[in-house]
C-alpha positions as a LaTeX table, in Angstrom:
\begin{tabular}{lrrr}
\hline
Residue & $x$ (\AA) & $y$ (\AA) & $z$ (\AA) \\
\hline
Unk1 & 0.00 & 0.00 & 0.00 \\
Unk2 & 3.20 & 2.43 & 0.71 \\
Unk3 & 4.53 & 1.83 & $-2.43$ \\
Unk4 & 1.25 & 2.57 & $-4.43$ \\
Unk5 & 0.56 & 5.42 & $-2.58$ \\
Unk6 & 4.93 & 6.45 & $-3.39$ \\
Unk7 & 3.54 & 5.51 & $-6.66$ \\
Unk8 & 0.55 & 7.16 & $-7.25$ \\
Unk9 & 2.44 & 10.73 & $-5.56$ \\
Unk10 & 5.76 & 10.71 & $-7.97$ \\
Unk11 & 3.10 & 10.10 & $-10.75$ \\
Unk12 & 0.76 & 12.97 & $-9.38$ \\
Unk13 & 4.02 & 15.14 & $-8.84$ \\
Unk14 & 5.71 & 14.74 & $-11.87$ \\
Unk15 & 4.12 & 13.05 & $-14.39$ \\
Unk16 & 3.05 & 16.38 & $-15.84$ \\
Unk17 & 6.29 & 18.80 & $-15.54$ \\
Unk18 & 6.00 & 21.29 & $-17.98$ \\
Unk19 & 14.63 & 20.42 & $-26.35$ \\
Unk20 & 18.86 & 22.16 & $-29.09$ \\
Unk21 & 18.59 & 20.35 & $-32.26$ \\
Unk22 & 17.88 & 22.25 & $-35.67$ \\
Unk23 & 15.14 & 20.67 & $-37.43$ \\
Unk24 & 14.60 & 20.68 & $-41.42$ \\
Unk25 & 11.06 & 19.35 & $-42.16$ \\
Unk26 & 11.47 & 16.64 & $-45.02$ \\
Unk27 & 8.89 & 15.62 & $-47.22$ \\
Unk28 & 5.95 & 13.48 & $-45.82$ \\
Unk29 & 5.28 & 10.11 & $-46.49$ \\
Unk30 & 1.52 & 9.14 & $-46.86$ \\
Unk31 & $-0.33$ & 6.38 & $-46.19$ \\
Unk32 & $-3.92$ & 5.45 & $-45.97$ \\
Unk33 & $-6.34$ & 6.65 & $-43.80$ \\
Unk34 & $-5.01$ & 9.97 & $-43.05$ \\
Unk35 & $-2.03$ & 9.46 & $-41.50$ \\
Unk36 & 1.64 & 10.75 & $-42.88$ \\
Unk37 & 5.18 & 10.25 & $-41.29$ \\
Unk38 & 7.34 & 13.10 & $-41.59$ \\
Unk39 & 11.10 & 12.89 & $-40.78$ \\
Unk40 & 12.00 & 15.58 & $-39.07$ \\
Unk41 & 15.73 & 14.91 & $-38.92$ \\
Unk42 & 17.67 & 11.53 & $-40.53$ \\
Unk43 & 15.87 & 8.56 & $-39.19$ \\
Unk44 & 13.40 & 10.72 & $-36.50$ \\
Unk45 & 9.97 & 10.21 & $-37.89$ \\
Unk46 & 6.98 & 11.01 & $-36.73$ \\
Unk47 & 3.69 & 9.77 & $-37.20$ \\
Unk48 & 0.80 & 12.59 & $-37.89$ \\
Unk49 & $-2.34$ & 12.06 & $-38.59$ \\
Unk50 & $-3.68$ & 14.64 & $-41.44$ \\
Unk51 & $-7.23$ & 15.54 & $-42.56$ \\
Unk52 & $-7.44$ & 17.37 & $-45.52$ \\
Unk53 & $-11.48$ & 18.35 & $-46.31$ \\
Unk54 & $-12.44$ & 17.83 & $-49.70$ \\
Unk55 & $-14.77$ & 21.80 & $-50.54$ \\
Unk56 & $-16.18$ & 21.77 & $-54.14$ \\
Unk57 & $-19.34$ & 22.22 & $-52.55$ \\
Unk58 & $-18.24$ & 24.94 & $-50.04$ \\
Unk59 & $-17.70$ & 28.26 & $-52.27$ \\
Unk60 & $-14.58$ & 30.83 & $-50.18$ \\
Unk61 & $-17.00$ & 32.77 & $-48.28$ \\
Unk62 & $-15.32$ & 36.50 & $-48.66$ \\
Unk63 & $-13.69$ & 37.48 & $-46.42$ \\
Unk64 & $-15.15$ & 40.53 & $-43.64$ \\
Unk65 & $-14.33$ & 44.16 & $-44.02$ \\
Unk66 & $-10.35$ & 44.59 & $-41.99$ \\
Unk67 & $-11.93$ & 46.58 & $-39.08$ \\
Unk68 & $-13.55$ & 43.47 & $-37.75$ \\
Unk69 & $-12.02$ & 41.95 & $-35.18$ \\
Unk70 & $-8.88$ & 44.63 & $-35.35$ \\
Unk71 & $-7.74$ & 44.74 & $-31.80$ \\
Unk72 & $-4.60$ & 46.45 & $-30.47$ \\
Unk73 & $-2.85$ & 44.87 & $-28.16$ \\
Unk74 & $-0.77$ & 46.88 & $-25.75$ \\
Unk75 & 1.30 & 45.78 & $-21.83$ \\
Unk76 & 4.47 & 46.53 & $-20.52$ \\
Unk77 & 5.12 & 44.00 & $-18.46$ \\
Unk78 & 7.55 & 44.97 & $-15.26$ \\
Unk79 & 9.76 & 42.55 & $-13.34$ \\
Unk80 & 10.89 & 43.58 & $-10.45$ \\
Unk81 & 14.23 & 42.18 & $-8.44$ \\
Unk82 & 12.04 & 41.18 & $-5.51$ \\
Unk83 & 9.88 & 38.67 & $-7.60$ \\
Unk84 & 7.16 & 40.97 & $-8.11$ \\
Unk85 & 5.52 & 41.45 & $-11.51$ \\
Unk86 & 3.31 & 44.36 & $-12.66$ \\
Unk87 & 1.79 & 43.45 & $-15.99$ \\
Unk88 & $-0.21$ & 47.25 & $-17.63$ \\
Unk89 & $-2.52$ & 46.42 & $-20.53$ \\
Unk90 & $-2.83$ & 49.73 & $-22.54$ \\
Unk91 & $-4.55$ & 48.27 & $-25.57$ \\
Unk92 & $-8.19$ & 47.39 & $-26.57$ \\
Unk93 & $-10.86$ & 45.98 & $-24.76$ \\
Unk94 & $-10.99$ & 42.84 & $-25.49$ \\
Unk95 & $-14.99$ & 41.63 & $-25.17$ \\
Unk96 & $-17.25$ & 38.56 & $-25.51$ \\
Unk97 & $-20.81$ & 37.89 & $-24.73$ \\
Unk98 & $-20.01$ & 33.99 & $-25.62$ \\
Unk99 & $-16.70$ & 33.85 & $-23.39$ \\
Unk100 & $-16.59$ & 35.63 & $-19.94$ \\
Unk101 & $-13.11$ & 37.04 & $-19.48$ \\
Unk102 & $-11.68$ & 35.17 & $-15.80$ \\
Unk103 & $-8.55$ & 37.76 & $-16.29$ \\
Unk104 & $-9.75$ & 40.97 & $-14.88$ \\
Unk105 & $-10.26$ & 44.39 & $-16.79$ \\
Unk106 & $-8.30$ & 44.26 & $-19.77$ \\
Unk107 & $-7.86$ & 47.63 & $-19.92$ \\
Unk108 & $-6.37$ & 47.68 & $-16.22$ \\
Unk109 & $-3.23$ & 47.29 & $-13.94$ \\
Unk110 & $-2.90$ & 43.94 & $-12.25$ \\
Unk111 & 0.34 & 43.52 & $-9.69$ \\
Unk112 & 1.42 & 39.52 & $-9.17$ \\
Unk113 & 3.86 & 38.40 & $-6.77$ \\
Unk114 & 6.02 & 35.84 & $-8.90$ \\
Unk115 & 5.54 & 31.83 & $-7.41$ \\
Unk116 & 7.61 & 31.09 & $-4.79$ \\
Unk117 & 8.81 & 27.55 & $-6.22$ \\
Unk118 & 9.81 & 26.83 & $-9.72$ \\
Unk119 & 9.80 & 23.51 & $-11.04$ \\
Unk120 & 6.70 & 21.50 & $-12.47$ \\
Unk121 & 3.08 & 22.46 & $-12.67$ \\
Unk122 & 0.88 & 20.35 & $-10.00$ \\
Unk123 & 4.08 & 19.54 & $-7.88$ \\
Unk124 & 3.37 & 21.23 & $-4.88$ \\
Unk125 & 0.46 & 23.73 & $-6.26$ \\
Unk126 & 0.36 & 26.01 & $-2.92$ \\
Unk127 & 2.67 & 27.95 & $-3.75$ \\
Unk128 & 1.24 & 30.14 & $-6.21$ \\
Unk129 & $-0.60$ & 33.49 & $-5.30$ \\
Unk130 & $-3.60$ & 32.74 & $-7.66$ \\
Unk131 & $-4.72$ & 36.80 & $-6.73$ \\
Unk132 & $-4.40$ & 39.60 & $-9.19$ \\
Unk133 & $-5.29$ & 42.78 & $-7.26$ \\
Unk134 & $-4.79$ & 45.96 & $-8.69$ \\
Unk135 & $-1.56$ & 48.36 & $-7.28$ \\
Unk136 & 0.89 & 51.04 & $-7.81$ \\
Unk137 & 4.37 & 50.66 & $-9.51$ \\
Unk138 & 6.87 & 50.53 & $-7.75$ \\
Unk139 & 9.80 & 53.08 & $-7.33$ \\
Unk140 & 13.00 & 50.20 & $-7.02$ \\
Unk141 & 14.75 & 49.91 & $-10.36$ \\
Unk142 & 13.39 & 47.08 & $-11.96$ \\
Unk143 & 14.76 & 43.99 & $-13.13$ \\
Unk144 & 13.14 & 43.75 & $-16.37$ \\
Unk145 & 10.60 & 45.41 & $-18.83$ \\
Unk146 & 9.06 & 44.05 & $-21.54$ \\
Unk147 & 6.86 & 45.80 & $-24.19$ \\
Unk148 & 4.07 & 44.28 & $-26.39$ \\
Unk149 & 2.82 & 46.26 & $-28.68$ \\
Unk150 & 1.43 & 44.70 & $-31.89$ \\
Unk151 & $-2.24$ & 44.77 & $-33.78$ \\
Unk152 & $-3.70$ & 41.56 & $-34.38$ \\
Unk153 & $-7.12$ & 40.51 & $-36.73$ \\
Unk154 & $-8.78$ & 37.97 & $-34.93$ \\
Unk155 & $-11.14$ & 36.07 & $-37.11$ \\
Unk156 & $-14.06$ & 33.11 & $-36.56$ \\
Unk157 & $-12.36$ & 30.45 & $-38.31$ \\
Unk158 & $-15.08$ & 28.57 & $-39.77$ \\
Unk159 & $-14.83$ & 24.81 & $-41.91$ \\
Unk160 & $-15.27$ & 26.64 & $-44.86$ \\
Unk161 & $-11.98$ & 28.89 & $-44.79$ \\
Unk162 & $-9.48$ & 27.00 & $-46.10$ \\
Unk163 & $-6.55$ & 28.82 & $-44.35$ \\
Unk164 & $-7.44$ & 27.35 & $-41.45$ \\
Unk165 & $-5.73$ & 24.87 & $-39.80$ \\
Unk166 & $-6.15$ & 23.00 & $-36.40$ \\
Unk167 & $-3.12$ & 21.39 & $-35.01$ \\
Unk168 & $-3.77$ & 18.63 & $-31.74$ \\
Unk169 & $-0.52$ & 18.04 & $-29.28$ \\
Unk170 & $-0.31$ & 15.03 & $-27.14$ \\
Unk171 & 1.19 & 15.12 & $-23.40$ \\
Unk172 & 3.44 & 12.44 & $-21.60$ \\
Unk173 & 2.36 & 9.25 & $-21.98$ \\
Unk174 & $-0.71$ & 9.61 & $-24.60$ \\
Unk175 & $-0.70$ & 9.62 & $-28.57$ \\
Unk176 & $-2.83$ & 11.36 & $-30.99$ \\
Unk177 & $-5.58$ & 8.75 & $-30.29$ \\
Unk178 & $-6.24$ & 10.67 & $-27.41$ \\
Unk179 & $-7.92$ & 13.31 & $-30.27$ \\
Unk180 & $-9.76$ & 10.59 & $-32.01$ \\
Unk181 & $-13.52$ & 12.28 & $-30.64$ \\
Unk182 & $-11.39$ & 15.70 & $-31.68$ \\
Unk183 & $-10.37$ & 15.11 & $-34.49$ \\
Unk184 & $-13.38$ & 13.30 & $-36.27$ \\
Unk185 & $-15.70$ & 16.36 & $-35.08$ \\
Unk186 & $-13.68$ & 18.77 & $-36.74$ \\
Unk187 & $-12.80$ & 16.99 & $-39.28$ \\
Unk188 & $-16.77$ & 16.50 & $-40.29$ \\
Unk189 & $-17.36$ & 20.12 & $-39.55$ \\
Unk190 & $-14.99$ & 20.59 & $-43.04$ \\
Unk191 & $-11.48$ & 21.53 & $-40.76$ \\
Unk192 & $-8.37$ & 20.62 & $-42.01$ \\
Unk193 & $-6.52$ & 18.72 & $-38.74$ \\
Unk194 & $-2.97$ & 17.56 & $-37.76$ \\
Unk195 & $-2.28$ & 15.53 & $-34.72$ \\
Unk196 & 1.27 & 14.11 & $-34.55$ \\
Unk197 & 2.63 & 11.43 & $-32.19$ \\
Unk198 & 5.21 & 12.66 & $-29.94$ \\
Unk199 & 8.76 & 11.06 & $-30.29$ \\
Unk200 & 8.47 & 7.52 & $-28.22$ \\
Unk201 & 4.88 & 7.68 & $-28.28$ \\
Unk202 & 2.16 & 6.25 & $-30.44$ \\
Unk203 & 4.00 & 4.77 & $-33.67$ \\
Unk204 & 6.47 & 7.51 & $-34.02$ \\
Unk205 & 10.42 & 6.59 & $-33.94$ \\
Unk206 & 11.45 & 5.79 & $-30.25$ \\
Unk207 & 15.54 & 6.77 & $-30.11$ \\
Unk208 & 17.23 & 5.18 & $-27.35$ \\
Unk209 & 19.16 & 8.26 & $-26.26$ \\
Unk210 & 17.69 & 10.20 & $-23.50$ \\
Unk211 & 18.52 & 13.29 & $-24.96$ \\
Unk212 & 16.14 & 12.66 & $-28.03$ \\
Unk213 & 13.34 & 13.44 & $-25.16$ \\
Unk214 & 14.04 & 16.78 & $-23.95$ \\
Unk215 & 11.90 & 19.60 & $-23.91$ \\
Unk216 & 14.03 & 21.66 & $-26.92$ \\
Unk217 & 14.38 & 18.38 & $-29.01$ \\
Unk218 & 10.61 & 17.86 & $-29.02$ \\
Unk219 & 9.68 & 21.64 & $-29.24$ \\
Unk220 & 11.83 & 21.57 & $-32.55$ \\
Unk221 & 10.32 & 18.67 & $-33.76$ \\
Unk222 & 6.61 & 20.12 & $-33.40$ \\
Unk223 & 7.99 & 23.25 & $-35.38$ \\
Unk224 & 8.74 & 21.18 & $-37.88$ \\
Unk225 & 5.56 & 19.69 & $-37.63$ \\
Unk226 & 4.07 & 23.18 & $-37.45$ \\
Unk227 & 5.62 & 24.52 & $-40.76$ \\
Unk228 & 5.24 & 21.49 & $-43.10$ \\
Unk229 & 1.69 & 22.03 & $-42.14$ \\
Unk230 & 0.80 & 25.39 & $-41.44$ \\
Unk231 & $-1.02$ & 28.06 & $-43.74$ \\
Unk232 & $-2.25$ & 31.33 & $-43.10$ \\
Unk233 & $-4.56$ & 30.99 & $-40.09$ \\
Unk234 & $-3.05$ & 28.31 & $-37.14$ \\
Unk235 & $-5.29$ & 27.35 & $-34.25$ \\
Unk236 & $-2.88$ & 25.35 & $-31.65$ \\
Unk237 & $-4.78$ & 23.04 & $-29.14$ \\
Unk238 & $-2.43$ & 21.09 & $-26.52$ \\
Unk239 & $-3.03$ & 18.96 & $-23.40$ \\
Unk240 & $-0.90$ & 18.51 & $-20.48$ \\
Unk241 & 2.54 & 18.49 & $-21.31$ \\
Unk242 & 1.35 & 19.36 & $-25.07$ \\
Unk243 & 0.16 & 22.75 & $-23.93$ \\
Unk244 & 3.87 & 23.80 & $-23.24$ \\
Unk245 & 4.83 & 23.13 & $-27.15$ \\
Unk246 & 1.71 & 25.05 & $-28.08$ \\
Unk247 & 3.36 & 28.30 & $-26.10$ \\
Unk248 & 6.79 & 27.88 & $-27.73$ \\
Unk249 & 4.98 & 27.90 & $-31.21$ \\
Unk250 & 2.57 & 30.58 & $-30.21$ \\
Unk251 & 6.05 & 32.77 & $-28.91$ \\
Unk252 & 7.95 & 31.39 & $-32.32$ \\
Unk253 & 5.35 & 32.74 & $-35.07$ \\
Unk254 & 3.16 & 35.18 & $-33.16$ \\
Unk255 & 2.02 & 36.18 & $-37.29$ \\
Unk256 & 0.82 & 32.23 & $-37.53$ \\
Unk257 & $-0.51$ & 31.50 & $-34.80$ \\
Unk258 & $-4.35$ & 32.51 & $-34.93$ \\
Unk259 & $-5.33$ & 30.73 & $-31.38$ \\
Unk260 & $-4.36$ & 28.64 & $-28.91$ \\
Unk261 & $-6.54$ & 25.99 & $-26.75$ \\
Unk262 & $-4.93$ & 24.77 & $-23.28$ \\
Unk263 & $-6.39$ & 21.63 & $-22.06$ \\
Unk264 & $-4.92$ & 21.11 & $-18.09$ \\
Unk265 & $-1.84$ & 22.17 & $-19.50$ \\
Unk266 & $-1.32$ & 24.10 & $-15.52$ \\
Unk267 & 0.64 & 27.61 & $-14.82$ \\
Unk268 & 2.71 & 29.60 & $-16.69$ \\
Unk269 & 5.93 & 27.80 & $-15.14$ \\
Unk270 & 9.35 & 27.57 & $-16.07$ \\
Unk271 & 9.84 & 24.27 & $-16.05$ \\
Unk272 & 12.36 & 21.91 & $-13.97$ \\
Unk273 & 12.39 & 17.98 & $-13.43$ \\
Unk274 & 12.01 & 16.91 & $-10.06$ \\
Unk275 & 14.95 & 15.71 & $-8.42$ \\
Unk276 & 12.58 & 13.43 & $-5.89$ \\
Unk277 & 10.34 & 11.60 & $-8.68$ \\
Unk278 & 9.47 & 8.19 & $-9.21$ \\
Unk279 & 10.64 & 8.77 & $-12.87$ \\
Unk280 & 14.21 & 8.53 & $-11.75$ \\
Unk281 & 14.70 & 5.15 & $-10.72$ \\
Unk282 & 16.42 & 2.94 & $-13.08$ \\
Unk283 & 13.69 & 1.97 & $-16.16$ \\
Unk284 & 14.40 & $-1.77$ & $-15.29$ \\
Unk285 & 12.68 & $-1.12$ & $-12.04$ \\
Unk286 & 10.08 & 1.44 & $-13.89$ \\
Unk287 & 9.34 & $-1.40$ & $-16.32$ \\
Unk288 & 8.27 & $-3.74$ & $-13.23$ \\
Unk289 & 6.30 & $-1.19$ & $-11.77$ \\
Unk290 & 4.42 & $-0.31$ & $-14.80$ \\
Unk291 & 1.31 & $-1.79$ & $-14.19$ \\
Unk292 & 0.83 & $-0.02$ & $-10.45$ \\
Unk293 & 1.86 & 3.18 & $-13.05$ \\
Unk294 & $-1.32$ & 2.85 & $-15.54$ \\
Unk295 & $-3.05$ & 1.67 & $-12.14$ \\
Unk296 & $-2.16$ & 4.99 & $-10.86$ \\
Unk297 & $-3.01$ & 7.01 & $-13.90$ \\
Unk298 & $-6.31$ & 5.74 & $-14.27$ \\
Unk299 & $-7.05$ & 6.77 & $-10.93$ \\
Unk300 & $-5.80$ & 10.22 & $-10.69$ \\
Unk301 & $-6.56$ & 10.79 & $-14.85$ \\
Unk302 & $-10.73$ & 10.31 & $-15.11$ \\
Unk303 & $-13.60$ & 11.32 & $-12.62$ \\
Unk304 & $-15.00$ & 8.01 & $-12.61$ \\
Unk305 & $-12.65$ & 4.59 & $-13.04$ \\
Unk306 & $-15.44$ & 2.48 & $-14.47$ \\
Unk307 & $-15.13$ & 0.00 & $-17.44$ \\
Unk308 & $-15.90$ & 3.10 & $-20.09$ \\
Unk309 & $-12.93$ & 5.12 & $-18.38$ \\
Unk310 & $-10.58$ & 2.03 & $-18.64$ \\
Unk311 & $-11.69$ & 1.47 & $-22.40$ \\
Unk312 & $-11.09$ & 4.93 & $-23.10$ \\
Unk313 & $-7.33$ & 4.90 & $-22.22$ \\
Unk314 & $-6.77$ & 1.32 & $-23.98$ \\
Unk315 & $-8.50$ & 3.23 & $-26.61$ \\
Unk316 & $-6.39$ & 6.77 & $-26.54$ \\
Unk317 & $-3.34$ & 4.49 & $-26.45$ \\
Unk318 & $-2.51$ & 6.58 & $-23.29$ \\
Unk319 & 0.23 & 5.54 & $-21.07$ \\
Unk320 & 1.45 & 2.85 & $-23.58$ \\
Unk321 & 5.16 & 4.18 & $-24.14$ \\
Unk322 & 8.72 & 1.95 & $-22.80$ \\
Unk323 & 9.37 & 2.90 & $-19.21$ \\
Unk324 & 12.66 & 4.06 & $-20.83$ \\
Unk325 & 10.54 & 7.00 & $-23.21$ \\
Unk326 & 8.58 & 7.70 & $-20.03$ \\
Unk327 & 12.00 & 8.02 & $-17.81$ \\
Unk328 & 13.34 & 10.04 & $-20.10$ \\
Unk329 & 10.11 & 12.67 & $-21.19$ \\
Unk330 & 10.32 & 13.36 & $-17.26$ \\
Unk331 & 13.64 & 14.25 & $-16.67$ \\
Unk332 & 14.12 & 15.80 & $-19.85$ \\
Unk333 & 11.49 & 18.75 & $-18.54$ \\
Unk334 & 13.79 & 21.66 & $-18.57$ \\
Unk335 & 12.52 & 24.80 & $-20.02$ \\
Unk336 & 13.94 & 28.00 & $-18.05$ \\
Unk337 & 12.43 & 30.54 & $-20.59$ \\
Unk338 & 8.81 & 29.32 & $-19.96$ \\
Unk339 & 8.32 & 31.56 & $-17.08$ \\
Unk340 & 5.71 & 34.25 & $-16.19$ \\
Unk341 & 7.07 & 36.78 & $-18.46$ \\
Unk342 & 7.25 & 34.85 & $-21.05$ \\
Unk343 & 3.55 & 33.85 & $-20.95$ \\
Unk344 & 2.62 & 37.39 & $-20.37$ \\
Unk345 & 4.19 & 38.69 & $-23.52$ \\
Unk346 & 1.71 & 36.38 & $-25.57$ \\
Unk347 & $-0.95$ & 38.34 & $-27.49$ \\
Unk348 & $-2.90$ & 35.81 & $-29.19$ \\
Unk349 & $-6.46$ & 34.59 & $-27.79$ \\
Unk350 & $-6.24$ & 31.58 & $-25.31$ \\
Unk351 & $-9.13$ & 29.67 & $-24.46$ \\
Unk352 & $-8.14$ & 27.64 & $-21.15$ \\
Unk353 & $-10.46$ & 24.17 & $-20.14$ \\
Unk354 & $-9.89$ & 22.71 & $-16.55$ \\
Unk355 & $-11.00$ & 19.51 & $-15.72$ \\
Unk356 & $-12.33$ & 20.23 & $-12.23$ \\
Unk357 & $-11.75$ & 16.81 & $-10.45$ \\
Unk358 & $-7.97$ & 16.65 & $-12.22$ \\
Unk359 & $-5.46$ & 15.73 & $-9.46$ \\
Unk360 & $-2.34$ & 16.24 & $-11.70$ \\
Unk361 & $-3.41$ & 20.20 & $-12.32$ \\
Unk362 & $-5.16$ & 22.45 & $-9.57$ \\
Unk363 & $-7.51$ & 24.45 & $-11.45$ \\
Unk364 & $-5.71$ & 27.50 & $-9.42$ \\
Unk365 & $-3.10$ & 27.23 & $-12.19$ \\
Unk366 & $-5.05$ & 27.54 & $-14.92$ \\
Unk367 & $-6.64$ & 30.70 & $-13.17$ \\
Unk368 & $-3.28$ & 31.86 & $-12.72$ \\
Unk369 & $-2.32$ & 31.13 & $-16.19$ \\
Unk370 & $-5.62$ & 33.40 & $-17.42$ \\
Unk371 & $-4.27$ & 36.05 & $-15.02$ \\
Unk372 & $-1.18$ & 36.27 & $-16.38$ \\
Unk373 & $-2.03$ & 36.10 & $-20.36$ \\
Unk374 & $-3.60$ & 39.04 & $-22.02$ \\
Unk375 & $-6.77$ & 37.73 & $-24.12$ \\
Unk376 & $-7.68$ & 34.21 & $-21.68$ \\
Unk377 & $-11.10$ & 32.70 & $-21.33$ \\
Unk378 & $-11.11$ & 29.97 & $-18.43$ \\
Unk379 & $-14.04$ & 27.30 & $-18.53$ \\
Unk380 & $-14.26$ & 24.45 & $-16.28$ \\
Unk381 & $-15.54$ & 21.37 & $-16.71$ \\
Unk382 & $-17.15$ & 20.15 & $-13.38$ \\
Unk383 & $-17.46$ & 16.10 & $-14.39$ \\
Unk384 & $-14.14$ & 15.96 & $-16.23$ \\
Unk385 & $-10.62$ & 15.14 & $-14.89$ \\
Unk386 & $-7.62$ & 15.16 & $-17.00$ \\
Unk387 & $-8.52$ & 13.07 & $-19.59$ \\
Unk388 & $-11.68$ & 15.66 & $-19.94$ \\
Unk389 & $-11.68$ & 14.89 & $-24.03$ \\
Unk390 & $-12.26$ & 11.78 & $-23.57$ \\
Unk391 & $-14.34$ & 11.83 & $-20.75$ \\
Unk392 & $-16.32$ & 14.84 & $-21.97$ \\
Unk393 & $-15.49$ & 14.77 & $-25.57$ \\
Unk394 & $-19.52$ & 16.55 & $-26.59$ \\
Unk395 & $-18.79$ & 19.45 & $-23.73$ \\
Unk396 & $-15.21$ & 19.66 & $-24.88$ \\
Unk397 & $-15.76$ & 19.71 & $-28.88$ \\
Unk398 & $-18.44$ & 22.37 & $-28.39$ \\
Unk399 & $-16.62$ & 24.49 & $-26.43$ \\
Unk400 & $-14.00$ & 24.16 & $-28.88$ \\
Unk401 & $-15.48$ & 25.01 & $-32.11$ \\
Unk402 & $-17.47$ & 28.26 & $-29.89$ \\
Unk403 & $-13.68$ & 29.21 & $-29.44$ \\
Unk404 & $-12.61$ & 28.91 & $-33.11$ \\
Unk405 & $-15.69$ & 30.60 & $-34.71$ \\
Unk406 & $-15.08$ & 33.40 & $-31.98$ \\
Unk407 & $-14.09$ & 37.07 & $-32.57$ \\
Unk408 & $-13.92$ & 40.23 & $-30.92$ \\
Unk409 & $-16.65$ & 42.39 & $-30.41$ \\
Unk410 & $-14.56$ & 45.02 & $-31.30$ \\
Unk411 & $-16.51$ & 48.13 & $-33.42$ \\
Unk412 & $-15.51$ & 49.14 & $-36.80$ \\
Unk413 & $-12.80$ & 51.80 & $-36.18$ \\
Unk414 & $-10.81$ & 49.98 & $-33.17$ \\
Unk415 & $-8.20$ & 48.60 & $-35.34$ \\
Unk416 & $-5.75$ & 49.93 & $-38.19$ \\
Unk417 & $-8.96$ & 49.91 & $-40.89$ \\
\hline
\end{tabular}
């Protein structure tokens, strides 16, 4: 019982933790049934599964007048020596009748005192502030100041466009089955999709060499994901781990990147692999334990741990990668630019979705997370957990596409015209 509750913990703790190789995107190999492999470097391949809608019968609907959805978006972001960080949004109102803002007054000052700990999202939790409260700056010589100051046309993408394109990332331990609810939805609704597998997961190449698993080797392999795909208009939609690739391409090619969806991805960390995981005992003994590990996950990953729950992981192909791949993903978690400021200087639209019964994620970092970015919309999901799209995949999926076809009720004159 010690050990599965020493289990259950280091998998709570760590299995979420939020890579320096350049990447050329080669040509992708097809195959039936949607899915490609692309090799991203010599003999790294990746599986992706791509949906291309066929549209003779869906004429280009033109396209709105430019003042639509023209917002500007403004902050100066302040760091401070002591921690403290004093984030002023100067730009438009952002506003939605469909999507309460959870971030405060857009227009306003909001003063955060920086987390105490740094290391990986839903280890520990209590540290964070979670409270934005409005305050003066400060006269001490700051550390840091960042300026964002950019105008951006934020357009319903609708099946019909066909510059749109969704993109689905996978966290530790799952595949891009996890999407398969996802991806068919959109797919039927006329959306080009791309979902790849993750090096070491699903049927993508599995390197034995740790460092094939780090956080910069798999963020350049999702960039070259992202380019072989990408057209004008990018929607990026990541869970857990996923998320954190999502915000490196959303930083990367702010002038791509339309949206961004963050499914329990947790706070705007930098992230660090824990030194007192599970994860780091030798795979030989992780290989044994593997069974008490998908035992675990079950548990802390769905609501409810009922026949339907267990089917849906066998059928997500979740938690089906070599105790060596899983090892490695975890302690390969190092990303010291993914910190506060670096959220904060995002400018793209983020809807956030919480399962409220996850254990890996306290829905406090996802509230901190829509503090912290400048256009956020947080919606919980009170009977999901952290698998919520495949719990929840009708809840999810609709609050999904309301996202995509979403714009700014901004009036005609707000932007550059």
């Amino acid at each position: 019982s010690t050990m599965l509750t020493s289990i259950t913990e280091g998998l709570l703790c760590c299995l979420l933790g939020k890579t320096p190789n350049a990447v050329g995107p080669l040509d992708s190999v097809e195959s039936g049934d949607g899915y490609s492999f692309l090799e991203v470097k010599p003999g790294r391949i990746l599986r992706i599964r791509h949906n291309v809608p066929k549209r003779p019968e869906f004429p280009e609907e033109p396209e709105k007048p430019a003042e639509r959805g023209a917002v500007h978006c403004k902050r100066r972001i302040t760091l401070y020596r002591n921690g403290q960080l004093l984030i002023e949004n100067l730009g438009d109102a952002v506003r939605s009748e469909l999507l309460p803002c959870h971030g405060g007054d857009p227009n306003g000052t909001v003063e955060l005192e920086m987390s105490d700990h740094s290391g990986i999202p839903g280890c520990g939790g209590s540290g964070k502030d979670g409270a934005a409260t409005p305050g003066k700056r400060r006269k001490r010589k700051p550390k840091k100041v960042v300026t964002v100051d950019c105008k951006k046309r934020i357009t319903s993408c609708k099946g019909t466009h066909g510059d749109v394109v969704l993109f689905f990332i996978h966290g530790v331990g799952g595949s891009l089955d996890i999407w398969k609810e996802q991806l068919e939805f959109f797919s039927k609704l006329g959306y080009e999709v791309v979902a790849p597998d993750l090096a070491g997961h699903g049927c993508s190449s599995a390197p034995h060499i740790a460092a094939a698993y780090t956080f910069y080797a798999l963020a350049e392999d999702m960039r070259a994901v992202f380019k072989r795909y990408a057209k004008k208009r990018n929607i990026l939609i990541g869970h857990s781990y996923g998320v954190s690739f999502c915000t490196f391409l959303a930083h990367e090619y702010p002038e791509l990147v339309h949206k961004v969806i963050m499914i329990n991805g947790g706070g705007p960390t930098a992230l660090e692999p824990s030194l007192c995981s599970i994860f780091n005992l030798p795979p030989c003994v992780l290989h044994c334990l593997s069974p008490c590990l998908a035992w675990s996950f079950l548990k802390a990953g769905f609501a409810r741990q009922g026949a339907k729950e267990k089917q849906l992981l066998k059928e997500g192909n979740a938690f089906n990668v070599s105790s060596f791949v899983l090892r490695a993903m975890m302690s390969g978690q190092y990303w010291p630019e993914g910190d506060e400021v670096y959220h904060a200087e995002l400018a793209v639209p983020v809807l956030l979705v919480h399962g409220m019964h996850d254990k890996f994620v306290p829905v406090e970092e996802d509230q901190r997370m829509a503090e912290i970015l400048l256009i956020a919309f947080l919606k919980v999901i009170d009977e999901g957990s952290h698998m919520v799209m495949l719990e929840c995949p009708d809840t999810v999926n609709t609050l999904l596409h309301e996202f995509v076809l979403w714009e700014p009720d901004t009036p005609a004159g707000d932007g550059d015209g």
